[in-house]
C-alpha positions as CSV (number, residue, x, y, z in Angstrom):
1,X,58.3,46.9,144.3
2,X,61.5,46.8,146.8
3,X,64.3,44.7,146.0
4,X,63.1,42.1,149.1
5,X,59.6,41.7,146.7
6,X,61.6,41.1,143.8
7,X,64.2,38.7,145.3
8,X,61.7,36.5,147.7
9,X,60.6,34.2,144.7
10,X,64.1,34.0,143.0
11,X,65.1,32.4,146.5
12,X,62.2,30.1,146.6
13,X,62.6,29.0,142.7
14,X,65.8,28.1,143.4
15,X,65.3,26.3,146.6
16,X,62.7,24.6,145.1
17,X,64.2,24.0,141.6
18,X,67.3,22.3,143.6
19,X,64.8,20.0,145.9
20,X,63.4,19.0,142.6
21,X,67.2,18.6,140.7
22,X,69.2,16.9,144.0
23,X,66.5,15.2,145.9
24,X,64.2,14.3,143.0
25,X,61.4,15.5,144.8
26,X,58.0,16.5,143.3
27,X,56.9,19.8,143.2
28,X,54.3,19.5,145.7
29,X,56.6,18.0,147.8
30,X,59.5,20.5,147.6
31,X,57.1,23.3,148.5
32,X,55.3,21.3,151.2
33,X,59.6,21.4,152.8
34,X,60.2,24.5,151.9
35,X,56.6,25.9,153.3
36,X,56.5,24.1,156.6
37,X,60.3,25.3,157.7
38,X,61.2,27.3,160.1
39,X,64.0,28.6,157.6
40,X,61.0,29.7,155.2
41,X,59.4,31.6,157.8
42,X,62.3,33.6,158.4
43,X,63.3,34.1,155.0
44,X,59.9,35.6,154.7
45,X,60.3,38.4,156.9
46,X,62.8,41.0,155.1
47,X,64.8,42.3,158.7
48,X,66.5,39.1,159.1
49,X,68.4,39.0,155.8
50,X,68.4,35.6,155.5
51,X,67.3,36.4,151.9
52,X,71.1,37.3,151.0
53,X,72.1,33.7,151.0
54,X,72.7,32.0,148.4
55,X,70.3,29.2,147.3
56,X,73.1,26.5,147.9
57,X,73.4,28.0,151.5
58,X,69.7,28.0,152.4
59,X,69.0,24.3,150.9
60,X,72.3,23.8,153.7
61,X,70.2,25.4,156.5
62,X,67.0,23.5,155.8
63,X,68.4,20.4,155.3
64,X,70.0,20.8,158.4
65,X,66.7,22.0,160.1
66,X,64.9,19.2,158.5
67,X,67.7,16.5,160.0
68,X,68.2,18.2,163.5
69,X,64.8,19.7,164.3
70,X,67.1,22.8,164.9
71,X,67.8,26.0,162.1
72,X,71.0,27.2,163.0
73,X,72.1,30.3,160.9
74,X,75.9,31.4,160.2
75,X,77.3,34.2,161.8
């Protein structure tokens, strides 16, 4: 298993668990934002290294995709 395997669903737990912490969403509902981003579909694919962020910093970026329609990544 590479390290990407390993680290994808320790990204989405804690996406996920903060939806559910912060926003008091349901589960089915914090994977449904999660799932349906733009930001999720990027931190899927391993080249775009998205997956180093922290779990604060992606919940930032989707948010932000969510309110804007736009996913702007740092630099």
């Amino acid at each position: 298993m590479s390290e990407f395997e390993a680290i994808l669903p320790l990204k989405v737990e804690g996406i996920v668990e903060q939806l559910i912490e912060k926003r008091k969403m349901p589960l089915q509902n914090a994977l449904e934002y999660l799932y349906s981003s733009q930001l999720y579909a990027l931190l899927e694919d391993e080249k775009t290294k998205i997956w180093h962020y922290s779990p604060q910093m992606l919940l930032h970026l989707l948010d932000e995709e969510k309110n804007t329609g736009k996913l702007r990544l740092p630099q």
